[in-house]
Each structure stands twice: as C-alpha cells, then as structure tokens.
VOVOLO-727508 format. One record per atom (N, C-alpha, C, O): residue number from 1; residue in one letter; z, x, y. Coordinates in pm, whole numbers. Each point is the difference from the previous one (the first is absolute). Example, Ala and Ser with C-alpha at 12.3 -4.5 7.8 and 13.67 -1.06 7.14 Angstrom:
<recs>
1;A;780;1319;-569
1;A;0;-89;119
1;A;0;90;120
1;A;66;104;-2
2;S;-138;-139;107
2;S;6;82;119
2;S;73;-77;109
2;S;17;51;111
</recs>
This chain:
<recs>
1;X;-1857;1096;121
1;X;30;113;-86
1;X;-38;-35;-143
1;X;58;-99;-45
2;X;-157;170;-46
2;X;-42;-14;-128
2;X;117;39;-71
2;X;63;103;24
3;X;-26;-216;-142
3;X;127;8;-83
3;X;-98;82;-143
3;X;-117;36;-10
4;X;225;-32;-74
4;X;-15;140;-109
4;X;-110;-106;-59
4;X;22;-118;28
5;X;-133;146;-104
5;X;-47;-43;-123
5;X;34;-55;-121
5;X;84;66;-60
6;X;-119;-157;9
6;X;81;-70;-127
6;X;-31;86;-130
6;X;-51;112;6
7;X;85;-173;-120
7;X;-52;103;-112
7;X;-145;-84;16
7;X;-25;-116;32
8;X;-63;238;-73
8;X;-159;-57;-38
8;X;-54;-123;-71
8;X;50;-64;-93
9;X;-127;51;138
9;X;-20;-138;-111
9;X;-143;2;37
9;X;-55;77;79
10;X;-19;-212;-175
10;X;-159;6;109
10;X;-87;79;-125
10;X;38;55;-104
11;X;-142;-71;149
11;X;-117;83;-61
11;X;16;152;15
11;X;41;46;107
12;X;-75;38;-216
12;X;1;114;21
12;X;-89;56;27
12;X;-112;-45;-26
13;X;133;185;100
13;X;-69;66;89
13;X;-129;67;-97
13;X;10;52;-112
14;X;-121;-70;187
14;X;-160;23;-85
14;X;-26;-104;-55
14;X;-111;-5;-53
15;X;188;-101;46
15;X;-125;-98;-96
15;X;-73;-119;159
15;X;4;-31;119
16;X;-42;19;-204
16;X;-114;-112;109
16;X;40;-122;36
16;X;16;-98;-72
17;X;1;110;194
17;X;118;-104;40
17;X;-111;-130;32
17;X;-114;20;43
18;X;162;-134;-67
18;X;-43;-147;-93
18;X;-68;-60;167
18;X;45;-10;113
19;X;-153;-13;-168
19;X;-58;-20;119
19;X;43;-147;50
19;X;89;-45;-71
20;X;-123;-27;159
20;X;-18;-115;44
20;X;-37;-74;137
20;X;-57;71;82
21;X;79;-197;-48
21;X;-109;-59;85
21;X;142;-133;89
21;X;48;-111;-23
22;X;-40;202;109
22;X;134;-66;87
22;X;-93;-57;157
22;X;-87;62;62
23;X;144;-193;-34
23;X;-27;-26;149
23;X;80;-3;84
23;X;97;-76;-9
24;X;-118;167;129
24;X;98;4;81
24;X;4;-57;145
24;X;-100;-42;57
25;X;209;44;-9
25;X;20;-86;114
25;X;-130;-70;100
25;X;23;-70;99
26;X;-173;110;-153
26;X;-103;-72;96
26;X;-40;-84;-114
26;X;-87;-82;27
27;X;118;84;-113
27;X;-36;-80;-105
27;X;-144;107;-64
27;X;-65;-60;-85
28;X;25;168;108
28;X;-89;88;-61
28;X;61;64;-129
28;X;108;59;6
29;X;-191;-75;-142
29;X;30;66;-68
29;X;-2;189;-5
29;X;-84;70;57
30;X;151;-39;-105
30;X;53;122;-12
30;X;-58;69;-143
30;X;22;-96;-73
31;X;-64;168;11
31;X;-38;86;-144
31;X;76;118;-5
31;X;-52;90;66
32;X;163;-56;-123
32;X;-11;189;-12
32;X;-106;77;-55
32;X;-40;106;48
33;X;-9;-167;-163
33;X;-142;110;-16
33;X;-52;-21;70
33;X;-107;46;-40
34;X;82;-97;156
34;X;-151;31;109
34;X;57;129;55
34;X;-94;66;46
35;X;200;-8;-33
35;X;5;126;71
35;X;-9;163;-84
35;X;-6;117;37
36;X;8;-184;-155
36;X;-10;122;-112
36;X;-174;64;-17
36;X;-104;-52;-43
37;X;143;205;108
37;X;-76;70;27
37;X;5;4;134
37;X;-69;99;25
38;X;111;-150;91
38;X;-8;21;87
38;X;132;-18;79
38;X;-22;-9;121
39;X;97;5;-140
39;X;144;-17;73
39;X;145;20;-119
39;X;6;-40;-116
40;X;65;91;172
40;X;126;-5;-35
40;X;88;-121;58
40;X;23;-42;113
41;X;20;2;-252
41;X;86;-132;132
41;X;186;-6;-63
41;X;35;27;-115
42;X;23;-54;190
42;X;131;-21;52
42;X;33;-115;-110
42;X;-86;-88;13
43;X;167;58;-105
43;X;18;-155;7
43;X;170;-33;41
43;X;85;71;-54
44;X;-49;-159;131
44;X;124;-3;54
44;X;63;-149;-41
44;X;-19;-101;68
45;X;75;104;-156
45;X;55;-150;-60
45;X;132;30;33
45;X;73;98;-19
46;X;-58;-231;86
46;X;138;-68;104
46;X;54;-117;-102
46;X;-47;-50;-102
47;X;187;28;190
47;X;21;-97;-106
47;X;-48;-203;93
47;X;-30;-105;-56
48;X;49;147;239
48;X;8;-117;48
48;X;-10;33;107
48;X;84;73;53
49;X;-237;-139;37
49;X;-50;-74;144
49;X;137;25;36
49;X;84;-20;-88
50;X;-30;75;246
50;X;111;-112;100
50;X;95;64;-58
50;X;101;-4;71
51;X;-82;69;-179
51;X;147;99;-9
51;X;44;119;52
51;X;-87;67;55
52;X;198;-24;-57
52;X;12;98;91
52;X;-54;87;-18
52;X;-97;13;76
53;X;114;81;-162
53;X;-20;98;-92
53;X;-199;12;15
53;X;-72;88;48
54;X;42;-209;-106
54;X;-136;32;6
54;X;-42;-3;122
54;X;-77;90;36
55;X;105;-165;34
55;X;-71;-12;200
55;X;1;95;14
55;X;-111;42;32
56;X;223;67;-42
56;X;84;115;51
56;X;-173;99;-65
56;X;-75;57;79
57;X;59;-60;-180
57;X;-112;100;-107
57;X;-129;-29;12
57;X;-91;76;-35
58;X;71;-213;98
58;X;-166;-80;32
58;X;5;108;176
58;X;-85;88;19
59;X;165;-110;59
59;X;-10;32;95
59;X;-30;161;7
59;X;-95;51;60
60;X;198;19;-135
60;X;-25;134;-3
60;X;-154;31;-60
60;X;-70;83;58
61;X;30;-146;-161
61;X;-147;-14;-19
61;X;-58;-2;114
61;X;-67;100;24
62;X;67;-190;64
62;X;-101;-52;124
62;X;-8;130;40
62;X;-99;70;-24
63;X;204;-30;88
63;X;74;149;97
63;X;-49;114;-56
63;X;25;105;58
64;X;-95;-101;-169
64;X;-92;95;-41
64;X;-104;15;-93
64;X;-21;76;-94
65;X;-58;-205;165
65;X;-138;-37;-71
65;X;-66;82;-49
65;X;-40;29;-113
66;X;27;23;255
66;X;-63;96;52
66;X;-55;141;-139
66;X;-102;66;-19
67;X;225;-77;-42
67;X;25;132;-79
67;X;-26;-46;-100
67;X;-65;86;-60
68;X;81;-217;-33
68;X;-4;-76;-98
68;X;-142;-35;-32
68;X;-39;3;-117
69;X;-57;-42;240
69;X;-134;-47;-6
69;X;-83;112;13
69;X;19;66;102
70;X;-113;-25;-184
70;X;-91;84;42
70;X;-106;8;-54
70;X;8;-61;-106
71;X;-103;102;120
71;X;-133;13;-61
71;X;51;44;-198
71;X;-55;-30;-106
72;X;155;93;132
72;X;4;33;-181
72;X;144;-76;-59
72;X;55;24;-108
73;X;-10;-134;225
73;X;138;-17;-73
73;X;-30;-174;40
73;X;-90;-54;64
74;X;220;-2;-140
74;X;32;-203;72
74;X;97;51;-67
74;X;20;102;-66
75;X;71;-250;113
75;X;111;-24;-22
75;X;-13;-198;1
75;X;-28;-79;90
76;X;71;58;-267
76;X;19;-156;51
76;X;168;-32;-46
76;X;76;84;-48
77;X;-48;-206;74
77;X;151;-58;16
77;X;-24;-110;-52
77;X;-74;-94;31
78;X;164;121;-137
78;X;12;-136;-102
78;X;89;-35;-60
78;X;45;58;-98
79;X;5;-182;157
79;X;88;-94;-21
79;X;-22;-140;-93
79;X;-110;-47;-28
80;X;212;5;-5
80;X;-15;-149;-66
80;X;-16;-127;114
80;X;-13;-120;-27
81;X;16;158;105
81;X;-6;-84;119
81;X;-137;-79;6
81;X;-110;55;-1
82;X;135;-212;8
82;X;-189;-56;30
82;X;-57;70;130
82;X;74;62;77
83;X;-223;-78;-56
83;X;-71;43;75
83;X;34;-67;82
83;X;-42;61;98
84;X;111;-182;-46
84;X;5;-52;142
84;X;138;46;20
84;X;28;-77;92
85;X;99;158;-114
85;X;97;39;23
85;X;-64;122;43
85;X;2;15;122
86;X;-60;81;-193
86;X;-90;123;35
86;X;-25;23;150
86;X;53;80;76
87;X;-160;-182;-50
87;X;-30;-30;66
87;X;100;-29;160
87;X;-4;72;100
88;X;79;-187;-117
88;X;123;19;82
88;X;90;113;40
88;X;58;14;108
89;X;-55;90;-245
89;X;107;136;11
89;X;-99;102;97
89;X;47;50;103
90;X;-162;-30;-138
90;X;-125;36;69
90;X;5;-17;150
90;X;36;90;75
91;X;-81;-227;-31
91;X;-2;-17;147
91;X;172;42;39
91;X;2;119;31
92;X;87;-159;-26
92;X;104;15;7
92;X;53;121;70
92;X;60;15;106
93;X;-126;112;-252
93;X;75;153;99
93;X;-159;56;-22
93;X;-9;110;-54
94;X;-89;-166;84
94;X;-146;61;29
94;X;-20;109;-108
94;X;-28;120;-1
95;X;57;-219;-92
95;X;-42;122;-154
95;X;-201;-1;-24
95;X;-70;-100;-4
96;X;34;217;-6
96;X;-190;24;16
96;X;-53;45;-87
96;X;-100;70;16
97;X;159;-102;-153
97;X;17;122;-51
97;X;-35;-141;-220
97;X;9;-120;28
98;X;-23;133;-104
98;X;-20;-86;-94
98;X;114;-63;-66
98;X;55;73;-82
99;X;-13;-168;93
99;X;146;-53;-49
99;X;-53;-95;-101
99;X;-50;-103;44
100;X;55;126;-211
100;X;-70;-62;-64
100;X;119;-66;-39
100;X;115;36;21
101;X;-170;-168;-98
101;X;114;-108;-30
101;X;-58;-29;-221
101;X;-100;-52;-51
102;X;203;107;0
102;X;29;22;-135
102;X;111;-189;-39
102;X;73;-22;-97
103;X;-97;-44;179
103;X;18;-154;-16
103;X;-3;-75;-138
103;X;83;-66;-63
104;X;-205;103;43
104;X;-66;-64;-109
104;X;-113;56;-83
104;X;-93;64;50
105;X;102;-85;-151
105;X;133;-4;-118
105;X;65;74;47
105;X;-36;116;18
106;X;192;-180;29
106;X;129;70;73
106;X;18;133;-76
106;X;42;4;-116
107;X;-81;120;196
107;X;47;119;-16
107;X;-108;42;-175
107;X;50;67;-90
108;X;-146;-106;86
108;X;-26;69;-43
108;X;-119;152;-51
108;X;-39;48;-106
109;X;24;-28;213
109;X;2;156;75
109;X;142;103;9
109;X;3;114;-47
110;X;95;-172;108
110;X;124;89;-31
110;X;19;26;-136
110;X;3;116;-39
111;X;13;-235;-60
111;X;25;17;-107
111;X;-133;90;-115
111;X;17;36;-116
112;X;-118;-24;187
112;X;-95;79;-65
112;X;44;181;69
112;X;-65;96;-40
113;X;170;-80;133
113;X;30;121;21
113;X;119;-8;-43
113;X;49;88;71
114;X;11;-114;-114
114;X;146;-25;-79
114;X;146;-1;118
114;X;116;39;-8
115;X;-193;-104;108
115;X;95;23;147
115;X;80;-203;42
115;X;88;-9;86
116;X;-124;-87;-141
116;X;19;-114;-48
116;X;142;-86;3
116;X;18;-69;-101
117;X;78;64;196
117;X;120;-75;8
117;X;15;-146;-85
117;X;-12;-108;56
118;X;42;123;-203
118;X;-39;-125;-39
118;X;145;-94;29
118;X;9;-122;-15
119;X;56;180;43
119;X;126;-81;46
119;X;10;-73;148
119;X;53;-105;36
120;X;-130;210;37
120;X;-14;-17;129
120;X;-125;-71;44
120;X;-15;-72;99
121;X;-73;105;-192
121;X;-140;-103;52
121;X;-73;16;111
121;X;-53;-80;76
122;X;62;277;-83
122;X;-66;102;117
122;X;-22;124;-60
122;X;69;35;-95
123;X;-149;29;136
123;X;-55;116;-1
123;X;142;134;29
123;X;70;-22;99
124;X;-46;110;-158
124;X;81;113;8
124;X;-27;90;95
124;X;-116;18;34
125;X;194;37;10
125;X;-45;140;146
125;X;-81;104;-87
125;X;55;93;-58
126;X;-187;-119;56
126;X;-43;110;-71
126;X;-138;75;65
126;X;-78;-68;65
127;X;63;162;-80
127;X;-166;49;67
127;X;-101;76;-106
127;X;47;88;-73
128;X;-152;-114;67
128;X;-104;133;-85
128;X;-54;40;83
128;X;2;-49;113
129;X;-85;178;-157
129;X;-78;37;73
129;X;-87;8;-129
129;X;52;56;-97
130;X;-198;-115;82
130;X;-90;4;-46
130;X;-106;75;67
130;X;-37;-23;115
131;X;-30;153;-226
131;X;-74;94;64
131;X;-158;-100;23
131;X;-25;-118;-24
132;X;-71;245;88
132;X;-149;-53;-37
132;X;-56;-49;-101
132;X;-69;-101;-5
133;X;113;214;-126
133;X;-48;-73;-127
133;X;67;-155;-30
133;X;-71;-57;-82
134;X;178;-20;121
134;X;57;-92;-30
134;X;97;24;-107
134;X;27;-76;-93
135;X;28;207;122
135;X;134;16;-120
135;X;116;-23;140
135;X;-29;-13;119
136;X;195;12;-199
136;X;67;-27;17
136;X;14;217;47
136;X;-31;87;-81
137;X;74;-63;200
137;X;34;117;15
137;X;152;20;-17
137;X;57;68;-85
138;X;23;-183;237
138;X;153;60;22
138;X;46;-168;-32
138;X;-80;-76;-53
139;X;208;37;90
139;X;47;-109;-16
139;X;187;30;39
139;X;68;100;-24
140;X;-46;-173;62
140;X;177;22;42
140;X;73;-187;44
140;X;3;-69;102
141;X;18;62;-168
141;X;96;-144;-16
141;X;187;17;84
141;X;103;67;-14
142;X;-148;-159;86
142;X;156;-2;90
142;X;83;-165;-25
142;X;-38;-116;13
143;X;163;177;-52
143;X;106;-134;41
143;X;-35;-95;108
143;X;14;52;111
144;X;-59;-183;-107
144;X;-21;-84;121
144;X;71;26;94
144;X;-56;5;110
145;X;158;12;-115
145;X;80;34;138
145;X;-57;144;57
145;X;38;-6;117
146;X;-89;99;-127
146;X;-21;79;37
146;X;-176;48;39
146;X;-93;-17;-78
147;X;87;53;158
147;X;-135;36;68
147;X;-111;101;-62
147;X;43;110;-35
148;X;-117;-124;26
148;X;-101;106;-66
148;X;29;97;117
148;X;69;-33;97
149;X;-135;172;-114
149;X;-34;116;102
149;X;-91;-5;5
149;X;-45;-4;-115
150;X;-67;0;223
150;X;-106;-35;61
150;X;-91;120;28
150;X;-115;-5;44
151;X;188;120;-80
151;X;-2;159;35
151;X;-21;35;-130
151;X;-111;52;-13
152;X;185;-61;-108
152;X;-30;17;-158
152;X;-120;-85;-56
152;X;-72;30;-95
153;X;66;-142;175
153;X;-146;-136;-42
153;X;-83;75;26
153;X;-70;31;-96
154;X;34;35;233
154;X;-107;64;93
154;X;-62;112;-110
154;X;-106;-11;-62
155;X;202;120;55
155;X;10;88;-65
155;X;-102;2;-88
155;X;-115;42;14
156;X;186;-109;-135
156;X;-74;-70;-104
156;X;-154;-20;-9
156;X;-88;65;-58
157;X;85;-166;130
157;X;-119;-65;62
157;X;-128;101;43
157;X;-111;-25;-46
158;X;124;108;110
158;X;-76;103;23
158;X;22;127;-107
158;X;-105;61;-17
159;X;185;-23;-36
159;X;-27;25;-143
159;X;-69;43;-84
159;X;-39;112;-32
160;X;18;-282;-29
160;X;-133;-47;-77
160;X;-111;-10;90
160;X;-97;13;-75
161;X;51;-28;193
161;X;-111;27;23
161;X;-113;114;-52
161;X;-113;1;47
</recs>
C-alpha cells in the first residue's frame, strides 16, 4: 500500500534535471542524457538492496515491466548500494530491469536531486519523471517507511511522453 507523500523537496518541476553517468548491477555504465530526445525515463531512488520496503517496490517494478519499458519510456533504480550488492539484490528476486549504484562519490546523484539521507547515508523514497526534452516533469518524495504507488509512477511516466 503507497503511504501519503512527504512535503516536496528535490529539483523543481521544468528545470533540467542534472544529468549523469551511473553503473549498474552488470557493471555497464548508464547516461541519462543518452535517452533525451528519445525516451521518457522513470527515476526511482530507494533507500537500500534487501529491505523490505524496497524488495516489496523492486518487485512490483519487475510485475510490471512490461508497462514501465517501452519504445518511448525506461525506468532506472537508484540506490547507494555498490554494484556487487546490486547485483546480488538483482539475481536474488530476478530484478531485469537497471539498478544503478550512486556508491561513489557516496550518493552523489541523490544529492544532485535534493533526495540525499545525510544522516542515514542513503538515498530518500523519491521518484522523477524526466520528460524527452530532459526536464524534470512530475516528482513525489515518500517517508522511507512507506511505498511509492506504482499506479501514480506509471501515470506520470507516460505523461511526459
């Protein structure tokens, strides 16, 4: 069950959300501008590999790739987690899907979306949806304890297409 939204925080909506160059669980680097102009993408920052909460939200991802992946959309997942934990959370519950690792320099990608646990030393429940042009469209930040809606992500997501 998706819990209420936190107050906003994060980059605001229309500006050009900060590109960068993440490797994820195959050890392949990752770009967000390589998809600008041609895809809308998802970004889904977790706080932690192997927790409940997130297994529970990686999985519901899997359970509807389908809808997430498409010729005009992605979806990547990014955590502070190293690439060989990634990797492990991955094989584990058969995640297929891009689980980038924001490791090093620890978190800082979250902290370039203003989503950044500096107490915690993890990434915040947060999602964008970055259009084609590479602006920042929607964005909705959740209490760690509580689940994104996967149905409001979707939404979104197709959207900005």
């Amino acid at each position: 069950m998706a819990g209420p939204p936190s107050v906003a925080t994060g980059i605001p909506l229309g500006q050009t959300a900060p590109d960068f160059t993440l490797r994820d669980q195959f050890g392949q680097d990752t770009t967000l501008s390589s998809f600008r102009g041609v895809k809308a993408v998802a970004l889904v920052f977790y706080p932690f590999a192997f927790s409940g909460v997130c297994t529970g939200e990686m999985g519901g991802l899997r359970a509807r790739l389908d809808e997430f992946l498409t010729f005009d959309t992605e979806v990547l997942a990014i955590s502070c987690d190293p690439v060989y934990a990634l990797r492990a959370f991955s094989d584990a519950d058969g995640l297929n899907f891009p689980l980038l690792s924001d490791f090093w320099p620890h978190g800082e990608v979250a902290r370039a979306y203003g989503v950044f646990d500096e107490r915690g030393g993890s990434a915040e429940r947060s999602s964008y949806v970055i259009d084609r042009a590479g602006r920042v469209a929607w964005s909705v930040h959740h209490p760690k304890p509580a689940a994104r809606s996967m149905d409001e992500l979707l939404a979104a997501l197709r959207a900005a297409v």
